[in-house]
N, C-alpha and C positions, 0 to 999 in steps of 0.2 A: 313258219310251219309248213309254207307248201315248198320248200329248199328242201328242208326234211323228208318231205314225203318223194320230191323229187329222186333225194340222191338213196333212198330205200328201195324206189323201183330200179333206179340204173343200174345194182348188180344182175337183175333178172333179166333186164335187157341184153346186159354185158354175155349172158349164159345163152337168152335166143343168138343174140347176132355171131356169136363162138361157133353155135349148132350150123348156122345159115353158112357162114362165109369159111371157115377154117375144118369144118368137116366134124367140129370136136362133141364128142358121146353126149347126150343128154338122156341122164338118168332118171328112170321115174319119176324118183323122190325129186329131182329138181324140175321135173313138167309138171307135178303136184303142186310145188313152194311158187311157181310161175301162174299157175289157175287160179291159189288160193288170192296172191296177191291182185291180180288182174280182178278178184273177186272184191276185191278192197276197195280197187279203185271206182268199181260198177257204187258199189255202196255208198262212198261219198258222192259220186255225181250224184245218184238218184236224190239224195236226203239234202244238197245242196241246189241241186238243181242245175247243174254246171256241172262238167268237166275241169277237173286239177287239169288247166291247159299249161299253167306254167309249172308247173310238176310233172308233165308228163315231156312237155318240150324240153325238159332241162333233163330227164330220163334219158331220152332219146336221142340230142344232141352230144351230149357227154359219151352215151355210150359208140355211138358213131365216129368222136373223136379219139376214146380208146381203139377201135378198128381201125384208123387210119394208123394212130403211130404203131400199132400192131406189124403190119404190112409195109412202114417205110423202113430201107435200110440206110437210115443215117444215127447216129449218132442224139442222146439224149438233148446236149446240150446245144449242136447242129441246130437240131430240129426247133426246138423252144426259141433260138436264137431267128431262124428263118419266119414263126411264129410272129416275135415283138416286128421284125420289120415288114410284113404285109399288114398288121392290124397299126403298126403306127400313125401312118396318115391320117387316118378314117380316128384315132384318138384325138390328134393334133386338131382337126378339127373342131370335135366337139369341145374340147377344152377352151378353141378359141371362139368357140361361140356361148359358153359357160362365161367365159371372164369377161366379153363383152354385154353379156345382161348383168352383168353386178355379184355376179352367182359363185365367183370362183373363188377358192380354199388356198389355192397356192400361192406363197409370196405375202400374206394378210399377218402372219405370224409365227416367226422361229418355229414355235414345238409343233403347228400344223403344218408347217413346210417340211420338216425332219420326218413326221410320221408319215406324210406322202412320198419322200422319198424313199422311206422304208420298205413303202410296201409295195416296190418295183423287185429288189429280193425276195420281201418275204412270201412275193405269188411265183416267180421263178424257178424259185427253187425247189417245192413241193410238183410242179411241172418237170421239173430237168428228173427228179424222181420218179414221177409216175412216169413219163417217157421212157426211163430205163425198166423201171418196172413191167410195163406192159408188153416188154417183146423180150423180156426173160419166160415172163409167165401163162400161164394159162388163163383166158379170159375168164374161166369159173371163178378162178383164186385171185384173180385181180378185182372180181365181185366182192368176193368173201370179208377182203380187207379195206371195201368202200362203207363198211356199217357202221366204222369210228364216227365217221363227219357226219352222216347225218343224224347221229345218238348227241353228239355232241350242239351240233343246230338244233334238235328236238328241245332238250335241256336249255338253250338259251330261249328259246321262243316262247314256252311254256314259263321257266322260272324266272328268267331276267327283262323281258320283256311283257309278261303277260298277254301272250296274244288268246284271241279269242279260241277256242278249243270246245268245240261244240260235242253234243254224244253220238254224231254222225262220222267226224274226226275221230271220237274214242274207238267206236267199231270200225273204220275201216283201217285205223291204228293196228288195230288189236288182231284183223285180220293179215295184215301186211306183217308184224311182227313174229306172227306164229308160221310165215311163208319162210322169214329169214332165220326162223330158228331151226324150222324143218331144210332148208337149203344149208346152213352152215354146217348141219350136223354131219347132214348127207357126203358135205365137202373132204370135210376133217376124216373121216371114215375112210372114203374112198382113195385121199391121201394118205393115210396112215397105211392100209390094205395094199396100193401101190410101193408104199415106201420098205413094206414088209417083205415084197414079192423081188425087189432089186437086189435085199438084200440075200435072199436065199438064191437067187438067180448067180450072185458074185461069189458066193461061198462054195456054190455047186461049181464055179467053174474052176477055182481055186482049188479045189480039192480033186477035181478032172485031172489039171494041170500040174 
């Protein structure tokens, strides 16, 4: 639940640090989607008692590392590759301090050796995409398409795991969600408005010419 909640703030972060660093417009309606959320989050602290610290670190840090590959000129799969080798050591480690308490997954049985090794791809490679993705596009729109995964984490947390989901989580849910629906709307509009104005722009000069 607090992944979910995490990767629901990081488009709004994704939208301040685009205003802050890249100079890019923030519209009302998205200073509004950004107040109402930050409203969401005041709400669970208070009714918890605690700040979503790991919801808001995993907001923060993600949208931070959207901003760096923003800003690098390498290549997607450059970049993810230069990734796995600075963080490998510092893995090596902990894995060999995992199989030295008795603790370790890998090597104990075929089908959980093959799924660990699966899922060196299958984290890869949604990286080598969003890497390409984020220095195609605009930090707004690389927000707008981060709502899949944390809809889809909500739905696991709630239905398949039954995690606890209090009425303090229901309102600041219910707050957050009505930021992303007024920020998405705001998006699509503003895209579509752009995409309208390109094309009378190409037909005016078409017709110029």
């Amino acid at each position: 639940t607090e992944a979910s909640l995490g990767y629901y703030i990081f488009p709004l972060v994704a939208v301040l640090l685009g205003w802050l660093f890249h100079n890019e417009r923030l519209r009302m309606t998205q200073a509004i989607a950004v107040l109402i959320a930050a409203s969401g989050v005041a709400v669970l602290t208070y009714g918890l008692g605690t700040a979503p610290w790991l919801a808001l670190s995993l907001a923060i840090t993600f949208g931070l590392y959207g901003l760096i590959k923003k800003g690098l000129d390498l290549g997607p799969v450059v970049s993810v590759t230069a990734e796995i080798a600075i963080l490998t050591p510092l893995a090596l480690l902990v894995l060999l301090q995992t199989h030295n308490s008795g603790q370790g997954a890998f090597g104990t049985s075929v089908r959980d050796t093959l799924l660990l090794i699966c899922a060196g791809p299958l984290t890869a490679t949604p990286l080598i995409l969003f890497s390409l993705a984020a220095r195609r596009l605009a930090m707004a729109s690389v927000g707008v398409l981060q709502y899949i995964n944390p809809t889809l984490q909500f739905a696991c947390a709630v239905v398949v795991f039954a995690e606890p989901f209090s009425p303090w989580h229901k309102a600041a849910f219910a707050l957050i969600w009505t930021a992303v629906a007024l920020y998405s709307v705001s998006s699509l509009l503003a895209e579509k408005h752009a995409r309208r104005t390109s094309i009378a722009a190409s037909a005016l000069g078409t017709s110029v010419t």
